[in-house]
N, C-alpha and C positions, 0 to 999 in steps of 0.2 A: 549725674549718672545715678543711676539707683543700681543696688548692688542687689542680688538673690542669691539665697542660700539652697542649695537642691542636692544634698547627700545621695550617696548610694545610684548615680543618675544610670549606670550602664545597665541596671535591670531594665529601665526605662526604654534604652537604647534598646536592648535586645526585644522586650514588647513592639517598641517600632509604630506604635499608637498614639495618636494625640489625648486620646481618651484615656491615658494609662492610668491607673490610682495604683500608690503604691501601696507596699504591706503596713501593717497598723504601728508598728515600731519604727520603721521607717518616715513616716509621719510624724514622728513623737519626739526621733533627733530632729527633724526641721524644725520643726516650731519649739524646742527646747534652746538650739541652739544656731537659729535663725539671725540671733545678733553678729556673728562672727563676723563676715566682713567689714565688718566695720573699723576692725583692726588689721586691714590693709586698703581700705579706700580712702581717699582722700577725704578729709576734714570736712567740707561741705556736700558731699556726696548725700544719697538717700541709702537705708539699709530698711528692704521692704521686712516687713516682721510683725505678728497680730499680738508682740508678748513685748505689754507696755514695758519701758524703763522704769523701776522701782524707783523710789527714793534714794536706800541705801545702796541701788546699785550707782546712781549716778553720781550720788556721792564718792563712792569708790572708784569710779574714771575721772572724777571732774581737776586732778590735777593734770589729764595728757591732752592739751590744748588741739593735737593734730589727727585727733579720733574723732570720727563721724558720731555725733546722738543726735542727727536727724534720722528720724525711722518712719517709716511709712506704710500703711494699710490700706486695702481695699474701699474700706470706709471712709479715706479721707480725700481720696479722688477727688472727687467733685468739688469740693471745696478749696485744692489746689491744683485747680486744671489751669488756669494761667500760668504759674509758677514752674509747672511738669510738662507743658507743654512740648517740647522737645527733647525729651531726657532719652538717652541710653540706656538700655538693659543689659546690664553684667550679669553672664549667669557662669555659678560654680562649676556644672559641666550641660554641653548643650543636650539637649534630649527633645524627642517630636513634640512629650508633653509638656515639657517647662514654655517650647515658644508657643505651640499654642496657646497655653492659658495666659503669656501677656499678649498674644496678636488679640484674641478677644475683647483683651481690655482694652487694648489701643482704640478696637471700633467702637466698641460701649460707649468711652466718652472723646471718640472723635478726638483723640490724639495724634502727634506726630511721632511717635517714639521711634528711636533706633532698633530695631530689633533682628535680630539675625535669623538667618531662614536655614530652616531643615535641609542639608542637603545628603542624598541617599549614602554618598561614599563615606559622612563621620559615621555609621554601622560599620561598618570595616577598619578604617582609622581606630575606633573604640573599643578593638575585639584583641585577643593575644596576639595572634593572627598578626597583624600589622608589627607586634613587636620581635615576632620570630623572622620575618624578615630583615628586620633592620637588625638581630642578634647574629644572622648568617653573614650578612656583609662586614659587621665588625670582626668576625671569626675570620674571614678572610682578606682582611685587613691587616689585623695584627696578630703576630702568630701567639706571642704571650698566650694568648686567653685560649682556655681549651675546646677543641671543638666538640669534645661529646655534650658539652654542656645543651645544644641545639634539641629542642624536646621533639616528640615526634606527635605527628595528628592521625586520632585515630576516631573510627567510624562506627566500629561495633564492638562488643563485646570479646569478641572470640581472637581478636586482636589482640586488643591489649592484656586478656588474661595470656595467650603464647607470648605476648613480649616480657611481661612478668616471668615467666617461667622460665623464660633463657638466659635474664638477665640476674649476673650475678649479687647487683646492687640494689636496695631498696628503692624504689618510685612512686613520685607524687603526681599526681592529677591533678589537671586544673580545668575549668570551666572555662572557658570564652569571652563573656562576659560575668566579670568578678573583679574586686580590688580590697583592698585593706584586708588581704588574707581569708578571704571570705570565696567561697567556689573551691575548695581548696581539701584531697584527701587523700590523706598517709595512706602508700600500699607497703603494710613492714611485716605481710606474711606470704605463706607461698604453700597451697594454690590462696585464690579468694575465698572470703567469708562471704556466707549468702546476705549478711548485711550491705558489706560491699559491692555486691553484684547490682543489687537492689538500687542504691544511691547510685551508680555507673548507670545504670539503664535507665535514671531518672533523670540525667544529666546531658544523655543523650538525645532524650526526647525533645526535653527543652532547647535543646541548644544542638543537636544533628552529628558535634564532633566533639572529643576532646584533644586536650594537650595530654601527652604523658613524657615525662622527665624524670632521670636520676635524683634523689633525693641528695642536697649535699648537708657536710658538717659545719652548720651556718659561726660566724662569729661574730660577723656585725653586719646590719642594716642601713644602708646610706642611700642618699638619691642626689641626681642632679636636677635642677630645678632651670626652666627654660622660659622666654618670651617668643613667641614666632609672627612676622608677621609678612607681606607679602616682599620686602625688599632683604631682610635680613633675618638671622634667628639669633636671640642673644643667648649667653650664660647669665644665669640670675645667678645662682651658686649651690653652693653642694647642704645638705640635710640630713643629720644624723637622727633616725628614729629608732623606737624600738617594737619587737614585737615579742608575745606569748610564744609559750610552746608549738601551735596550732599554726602561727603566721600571721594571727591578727593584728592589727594595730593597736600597739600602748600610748603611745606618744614620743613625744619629738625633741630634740635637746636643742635649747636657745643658748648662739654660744657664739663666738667670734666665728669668720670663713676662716681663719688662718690656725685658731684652735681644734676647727674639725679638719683642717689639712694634713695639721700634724699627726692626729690619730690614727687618717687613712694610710700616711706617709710610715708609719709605723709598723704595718703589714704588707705593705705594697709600694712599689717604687713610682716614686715620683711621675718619672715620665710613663709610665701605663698608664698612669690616670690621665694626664693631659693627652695622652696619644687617643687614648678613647674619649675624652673630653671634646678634642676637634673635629675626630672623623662622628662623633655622634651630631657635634652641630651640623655638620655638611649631608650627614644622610637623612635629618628630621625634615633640616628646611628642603632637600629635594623630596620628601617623602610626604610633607604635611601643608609647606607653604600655601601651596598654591590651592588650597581647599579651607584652610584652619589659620584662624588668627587669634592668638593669648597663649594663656598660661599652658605648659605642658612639663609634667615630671616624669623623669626614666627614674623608677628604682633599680638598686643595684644591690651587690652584697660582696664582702671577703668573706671564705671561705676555707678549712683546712682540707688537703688531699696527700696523702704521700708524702706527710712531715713536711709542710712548707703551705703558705699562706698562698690564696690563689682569688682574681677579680672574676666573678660575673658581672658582667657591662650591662645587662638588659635582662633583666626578671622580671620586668613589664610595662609598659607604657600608658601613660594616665594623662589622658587627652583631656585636660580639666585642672581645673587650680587644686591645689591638695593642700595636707597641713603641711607636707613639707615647707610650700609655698609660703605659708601663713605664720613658720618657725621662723621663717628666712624675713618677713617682713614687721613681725615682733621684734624682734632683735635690734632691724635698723629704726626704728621708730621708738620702741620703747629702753632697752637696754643698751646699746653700745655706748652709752655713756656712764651706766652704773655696775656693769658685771664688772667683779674684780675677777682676775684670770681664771683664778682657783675658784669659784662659785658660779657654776652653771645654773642655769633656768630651766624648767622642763613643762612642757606643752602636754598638758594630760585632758583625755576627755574618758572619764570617769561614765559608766551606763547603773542602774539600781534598780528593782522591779521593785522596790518599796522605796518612795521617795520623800518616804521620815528620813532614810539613810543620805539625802543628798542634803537637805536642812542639817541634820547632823554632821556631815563631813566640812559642810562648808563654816559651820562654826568652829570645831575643831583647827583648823585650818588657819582661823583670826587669829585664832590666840595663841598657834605655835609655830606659825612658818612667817619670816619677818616679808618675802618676796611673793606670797601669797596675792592673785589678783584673779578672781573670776573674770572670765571673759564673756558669759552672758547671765542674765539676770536669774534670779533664781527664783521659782515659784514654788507654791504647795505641792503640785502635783511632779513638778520638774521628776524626769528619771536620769536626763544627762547631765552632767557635769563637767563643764569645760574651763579652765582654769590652767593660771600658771604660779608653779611652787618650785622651790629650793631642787635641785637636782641631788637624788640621794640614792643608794643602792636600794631603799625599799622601789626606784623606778625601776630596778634591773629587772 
């Protein structure tokens, strides 16, 4: 199997082109951080990536025997076209342009590859869209969870500023196609600012609708992490991450299922998570199976409302492997055998527009965190930094 790393792919989705090139930062986490599958494929797999294994990085994985450091470039084709002959392409998230540019390659050198084919309804599957439906039926499913939480879709302008104005509560907007908090913008005054108008009407263009939701008083960040494929959809398990003010993504706590159980169990009862746990398996695989086969994560959140802890089940659905996924498969591979209860691991991917700062931080890092382990190699020019260190409240 050869693994591809393709971040950020739903812009992709939303261009809808094979021809799509992404933005220049977007390019610069792939090939920064291109290595990463590697620490969820199997041992002999391929992790295609144009950013050789250093020395001192392979030095630094060479004692986890069950990690891929076969890697694979454009370049080396030809020379392992026997070998590649029939491999599978595992991509992060599917998009028109990721499978065209390996169908290409498949003709170029007369391969057999597995490759999965574009089909029109993952644009929809991949939109919020897909996830506020499946938020409706769990609302009316289980009464626990409140119904206003259901965000509303809107079309123009003159909407959503009346719906702002009536509503007593602060609201957030979200874009359609967006993930790791990204599409994402606070309305915490009344009327709009013509800044605000501006980004609305920018948002609409590109993308024709938005979401608009109550903004809640977030407390913690979790996900469920899924397998789907056409006879069953599994539970992989649940993901503790963190994010910014804003909604971005920090990173991800590598930690026991049973240690992030107890923390959810702490604010929320038991069986509402498993209640939403089964009817989310039954409504994905009827929602997804029969089109989508892999990785799929629901993020989630507790929240405070009227003095008492409260679940949102569906804050968005990510038709693609995430880091949840990759917190969840660090853990069983590298740590469940070294974490002592009380010392969690933490999944951080670190971004620098001067990337003295990333050679910097990573040396810092040797000499004072004992659980310190970059996860991809690190170069001159690197500006991300993906690593895993000691879990500590400078992560909060």
């Amino acid at each position: 199997m050869i693994h591809y790393f393709n971040p950020g792919h739903e812009t992709a989705v939303l261009n809808n082109s094979p021809n799509y090139r992404p933005p220049a930062q977007q390019i610069k986490m792939q090939q920064d951080l291109s290595f990463l599958p590697a620490w969820y494929a199997e041992s002999d797999d391929y992790i295609w990536t144009d950013t050789p294994l250093t020395f001192d990085f392979l030095k630094s994985i060479s004692g986890f025997s069950n990690i891929s450091h076969n890697t694979l470039s454009i370049n080396e084709l030809h020379a392992k076209k026997q070998v590649l002959q029939h491999e599978t392409i595992d991509f992060w998230g599917l998009s028109p342009a990721s499978i065209h540019y390996f169908n290409n390659l498949n003709q170029k050198f007369d391969f057999q590859w597995n490759i999965s084919q574009w089909k029109n309804i993952y644009r929809e599957l991949s939109s919020r869209w897909s996830s506020h439906s499946v938020l409706k039926e769990l609302i009316e499913a289980i009464p626990d969870i409140d119904a206003s939480l259901l965000p509303v879709r809107c079309e123009d302008l003159q909407s959503i500023e009346q719906k702002i104005l009536q509503s007593l509560e602060n609201q957030l907007l979200k874009s359609p196609y967006s993930s790791s908090g990204r599409g994402l913008l606070w309305l915490l005054q009344k009327p709009l600012a013509r800044s605000e108008r501006q980004i609305i009407q920018g948002m609409l263009k590109k993308q024709s609708a938005v979401s608009l939701e109550r903004a809640l008083n977030k407390c913690i960040d979790f996900s469920m992490q899924f397998e789907i494929n056409e006879l069953a959809t599994k539970f992989i398990g649940y993901s503790l991450f963190l994010t910014d003010t804003k909604g971005r993504y920090k990173g991800s706590v590598i930690t026991d299922q049973n240690d992030i159980q107890e923390t959810l169990f702490k604010y929320i009862d038991k069986q509402l998570i498993f209640s939403v746990k089964q009817k989310l398996t039954e409504l994905l695989h009827r929602q997804y199976s029969l089109h989508y086969q892999g990785i799929l994560g629901v993020d989630m959140m507790i929240y405070s409302a009227d003095r008492q802890y409260r679940m949102h089940p569906c804050v968005e659905i990510n038709m693609r492997k995430t880091m949840g996924y990759l917190a969840i498969m660090l853990y069983n591979k590298l740590y469940n055998k070294q974490l002592h209860k009380n010392n969690k691991a933490f999944l951080q991917i670190d971004y620098f527009t001067d990337p003295h700062r990333v050679w910097q931080q990573h040396q810092n890092l040797l000499h004072t965190d004992e659980h310190y382990l970059p996860l991809c190699p690190i170069k001159n020019d690197s500006r991300y930094h993906a690593y895993i260190g000691t879990m500590t409240t400078s992560n909060l």
